[in-house]
Backbone as CSV, one residue per row, in Angstrom:
resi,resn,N_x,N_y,N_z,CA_x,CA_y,CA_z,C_x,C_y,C_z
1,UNK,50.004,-7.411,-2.718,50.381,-7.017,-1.365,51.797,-6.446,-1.405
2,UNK,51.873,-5.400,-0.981,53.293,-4.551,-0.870,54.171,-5.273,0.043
3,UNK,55.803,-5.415,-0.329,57.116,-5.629,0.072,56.875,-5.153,1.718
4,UNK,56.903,-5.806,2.795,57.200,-5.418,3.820,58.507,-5.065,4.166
5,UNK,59.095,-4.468,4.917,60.088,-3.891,5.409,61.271,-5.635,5.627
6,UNK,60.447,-6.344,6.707,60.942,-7.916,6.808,61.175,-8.826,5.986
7,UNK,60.508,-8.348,4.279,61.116,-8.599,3.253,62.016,-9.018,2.256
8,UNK,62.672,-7.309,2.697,63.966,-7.108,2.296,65.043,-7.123,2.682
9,UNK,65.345,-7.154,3.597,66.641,-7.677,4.216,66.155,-8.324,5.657
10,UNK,67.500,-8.829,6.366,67.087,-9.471,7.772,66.855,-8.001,8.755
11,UNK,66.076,-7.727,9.720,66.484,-6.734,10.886,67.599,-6.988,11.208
12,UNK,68.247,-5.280,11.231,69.549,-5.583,11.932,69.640,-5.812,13.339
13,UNK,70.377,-6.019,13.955,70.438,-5.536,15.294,70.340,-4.900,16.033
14,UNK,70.660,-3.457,15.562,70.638,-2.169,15.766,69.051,-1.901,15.979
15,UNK,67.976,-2.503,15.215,66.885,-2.347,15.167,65.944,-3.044,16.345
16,UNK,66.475,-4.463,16.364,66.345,-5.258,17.828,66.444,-3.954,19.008
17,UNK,67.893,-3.776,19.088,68.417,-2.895,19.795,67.243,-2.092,20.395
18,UNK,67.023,-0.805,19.555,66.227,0.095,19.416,64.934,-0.288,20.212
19,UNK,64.507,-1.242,19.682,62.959,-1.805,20.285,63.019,-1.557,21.915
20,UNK,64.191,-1.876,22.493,64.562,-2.271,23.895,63.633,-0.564,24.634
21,UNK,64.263,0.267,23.991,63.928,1.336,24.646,62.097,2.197,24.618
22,UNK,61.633,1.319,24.322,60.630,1.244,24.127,59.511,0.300,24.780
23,UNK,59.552,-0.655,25.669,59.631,-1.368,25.814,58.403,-0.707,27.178
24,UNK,57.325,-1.270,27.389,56.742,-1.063,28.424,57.029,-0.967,29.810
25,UNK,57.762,-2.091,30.193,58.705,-2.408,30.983,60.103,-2.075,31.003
26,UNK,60.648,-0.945,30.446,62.353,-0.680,29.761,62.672,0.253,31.572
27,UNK,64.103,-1.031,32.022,64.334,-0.289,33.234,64.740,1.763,33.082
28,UNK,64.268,2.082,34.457,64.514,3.318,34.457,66.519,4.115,34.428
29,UNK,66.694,2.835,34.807,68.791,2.767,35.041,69.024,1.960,34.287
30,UNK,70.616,1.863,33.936,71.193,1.150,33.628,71.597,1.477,32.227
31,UNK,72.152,0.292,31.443,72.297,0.645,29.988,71.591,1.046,29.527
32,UNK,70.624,1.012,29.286,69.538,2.025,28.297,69.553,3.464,28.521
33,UNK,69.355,3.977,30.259,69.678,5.268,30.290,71.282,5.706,30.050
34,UNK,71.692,5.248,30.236,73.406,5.034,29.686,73.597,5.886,27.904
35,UNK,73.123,4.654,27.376,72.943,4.810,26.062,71.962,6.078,25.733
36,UNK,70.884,6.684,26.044,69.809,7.662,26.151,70.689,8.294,26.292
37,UNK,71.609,8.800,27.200,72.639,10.333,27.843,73.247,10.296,26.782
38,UNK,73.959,9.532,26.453,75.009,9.344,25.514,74.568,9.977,24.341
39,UNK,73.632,9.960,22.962,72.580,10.156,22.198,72.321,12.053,22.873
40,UNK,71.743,11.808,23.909,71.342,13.531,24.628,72.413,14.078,23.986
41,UNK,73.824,13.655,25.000,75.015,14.486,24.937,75.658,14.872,23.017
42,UNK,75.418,13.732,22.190,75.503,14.342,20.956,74.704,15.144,20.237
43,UNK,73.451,15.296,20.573,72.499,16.061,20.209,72.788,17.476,20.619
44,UNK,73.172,17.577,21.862,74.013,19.189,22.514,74.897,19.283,21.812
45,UNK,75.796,18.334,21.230,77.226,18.977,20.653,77.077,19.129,19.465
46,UNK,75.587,18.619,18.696,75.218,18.949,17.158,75.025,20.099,16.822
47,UNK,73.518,20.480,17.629,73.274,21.632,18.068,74.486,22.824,18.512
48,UNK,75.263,22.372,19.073,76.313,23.680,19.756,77.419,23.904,18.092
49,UNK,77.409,22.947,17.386,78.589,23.150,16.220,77.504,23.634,14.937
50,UNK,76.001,23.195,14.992,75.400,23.927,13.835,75.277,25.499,14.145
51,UNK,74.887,25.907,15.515,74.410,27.225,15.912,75.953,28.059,15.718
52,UNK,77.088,27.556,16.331,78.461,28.003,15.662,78.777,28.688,14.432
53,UNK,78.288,27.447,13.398,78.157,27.681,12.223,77.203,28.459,11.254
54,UNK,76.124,28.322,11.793,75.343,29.275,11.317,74.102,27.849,10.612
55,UNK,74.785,26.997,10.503,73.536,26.506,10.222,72.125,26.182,10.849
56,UNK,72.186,26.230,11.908,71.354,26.101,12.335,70.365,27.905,13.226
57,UNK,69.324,27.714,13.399,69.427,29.703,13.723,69.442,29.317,14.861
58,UNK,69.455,30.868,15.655,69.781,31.354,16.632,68.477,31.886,17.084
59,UNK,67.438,32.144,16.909,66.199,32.892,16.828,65.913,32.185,18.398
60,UNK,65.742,30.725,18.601,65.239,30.555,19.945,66.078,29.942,21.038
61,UNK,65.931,29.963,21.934,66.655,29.551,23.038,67.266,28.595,22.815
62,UNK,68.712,28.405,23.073,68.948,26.881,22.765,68.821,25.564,23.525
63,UNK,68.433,26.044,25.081,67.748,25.539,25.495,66.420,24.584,25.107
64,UNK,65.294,25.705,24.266,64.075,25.548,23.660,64.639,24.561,22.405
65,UNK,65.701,24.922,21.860,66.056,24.689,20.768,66.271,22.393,20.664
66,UNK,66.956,22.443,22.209,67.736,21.284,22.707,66.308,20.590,23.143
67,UNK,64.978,20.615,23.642,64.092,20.191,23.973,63.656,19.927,22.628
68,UNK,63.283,20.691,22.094,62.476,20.575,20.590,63.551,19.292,19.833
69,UNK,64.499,19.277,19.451,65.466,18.510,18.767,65.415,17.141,19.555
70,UNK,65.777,16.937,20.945,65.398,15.734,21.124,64.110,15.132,21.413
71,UNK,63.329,15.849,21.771,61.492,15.346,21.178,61.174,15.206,20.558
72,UNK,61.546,15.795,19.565,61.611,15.239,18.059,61.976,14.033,17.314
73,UNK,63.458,13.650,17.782,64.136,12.941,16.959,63.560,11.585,18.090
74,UNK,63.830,11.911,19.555,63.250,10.359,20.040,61.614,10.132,19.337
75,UNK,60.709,10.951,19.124,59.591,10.441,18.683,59.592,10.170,16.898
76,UNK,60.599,10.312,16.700,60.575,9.832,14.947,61.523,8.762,15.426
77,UNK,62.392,8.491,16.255,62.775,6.750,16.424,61.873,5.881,16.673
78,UNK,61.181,6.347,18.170,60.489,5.427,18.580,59.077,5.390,17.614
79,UNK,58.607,6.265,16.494,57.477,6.014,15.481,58.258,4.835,14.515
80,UNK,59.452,5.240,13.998,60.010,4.232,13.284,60.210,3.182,13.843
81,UNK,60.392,2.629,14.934,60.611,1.160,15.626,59.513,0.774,15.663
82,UNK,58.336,1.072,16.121,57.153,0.880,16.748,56.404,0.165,14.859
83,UNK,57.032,0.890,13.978,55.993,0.946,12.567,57.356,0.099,11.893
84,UNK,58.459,-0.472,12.095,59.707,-0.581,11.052,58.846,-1.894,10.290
85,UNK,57.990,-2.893,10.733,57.619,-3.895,10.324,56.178,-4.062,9.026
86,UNK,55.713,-2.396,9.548,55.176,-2.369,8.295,55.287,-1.064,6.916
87,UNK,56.606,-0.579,6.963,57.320,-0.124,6.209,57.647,-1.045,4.785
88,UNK,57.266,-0.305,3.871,57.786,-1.023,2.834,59.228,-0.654,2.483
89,UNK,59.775,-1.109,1.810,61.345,-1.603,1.540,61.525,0.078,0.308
90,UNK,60.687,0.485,-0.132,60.764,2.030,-0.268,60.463,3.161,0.707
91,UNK,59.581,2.973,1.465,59.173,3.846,2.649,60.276,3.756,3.023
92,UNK,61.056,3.060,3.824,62.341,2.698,4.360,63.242,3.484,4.162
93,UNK,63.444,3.160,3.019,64.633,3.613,2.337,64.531,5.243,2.208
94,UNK,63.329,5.809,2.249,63.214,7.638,2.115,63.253,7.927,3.062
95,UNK,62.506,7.046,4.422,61.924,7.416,5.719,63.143,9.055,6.428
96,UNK,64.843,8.080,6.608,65.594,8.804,7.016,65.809,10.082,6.306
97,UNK,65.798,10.116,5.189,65.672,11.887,4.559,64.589,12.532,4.763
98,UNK,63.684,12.112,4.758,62.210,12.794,5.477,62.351,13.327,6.485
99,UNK,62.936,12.351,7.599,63.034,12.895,9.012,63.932,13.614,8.809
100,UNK,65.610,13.405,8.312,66.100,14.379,8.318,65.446,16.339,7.839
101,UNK,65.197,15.844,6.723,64.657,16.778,5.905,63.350,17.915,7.040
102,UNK,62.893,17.497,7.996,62.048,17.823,8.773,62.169,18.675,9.941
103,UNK,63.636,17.783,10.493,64.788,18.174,11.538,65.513,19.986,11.012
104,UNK,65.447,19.751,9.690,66.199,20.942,9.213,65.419,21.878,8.694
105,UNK,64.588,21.745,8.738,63.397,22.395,8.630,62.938,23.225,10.148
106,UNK,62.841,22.442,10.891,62.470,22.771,12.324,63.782,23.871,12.787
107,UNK,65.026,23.172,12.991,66.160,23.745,13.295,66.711,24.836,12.642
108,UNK,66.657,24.910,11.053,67.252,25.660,10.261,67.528,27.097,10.459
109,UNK,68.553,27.581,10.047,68.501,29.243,10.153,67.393,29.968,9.036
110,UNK,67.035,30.962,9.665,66.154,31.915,8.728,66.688,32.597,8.013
């Protein structure tokens, strides 16, 4: 039977954390949407310093660009929270370059 994720180290907190927003019941105010804007607002300023730079292209709206990037990245959190327990302690450990690796793929300049 493969190393579960619960395994190998304790859950952090951060991971507790995470679960919250997910949560069937997760209020519509308050800290969570707090924290959600917060997350939005760096995702605009990622986006606004890669497209700057060139790393990232310019080809679609950045608008389109800012929808796609955070639909993305909230549904590869909330897949990873939802699954962190049956991750093995290698899945784990690649998971975040994958997603990254995916993100830059999607985003990348041509």
């Amino acid at each position: 039977m493969p190393l579960r994720r619960s395994d190998c180290v304790d859950e952090p907190a951060f991971a507790r954390f995470a679960r919250l927003f997910y949560l069937p019941d997760a209020p519509e105010t308050g800290p969570l949407t707090c924290t959600r804007a917060a997350v939005d607002d760096w995702i605009d300023g990622a986006l606004a310093v890669g497209r700057s730079t060139g790393a990232i292209g310019d080809d679609l709206p950045v608008t389109l660009q800012r929808h796609l990037c955070k639909s993305v990245l909230w549904a590869m959190d909330e897949w990873t929270v939802a699954n962190l327990d049956t991750l093995s302690c290698r899945e784990l450990a690649q998971l975040s370059s994958a997603q990254l690796d995916a993100l830059k793929r999607l985003l990348g300049a041509t």
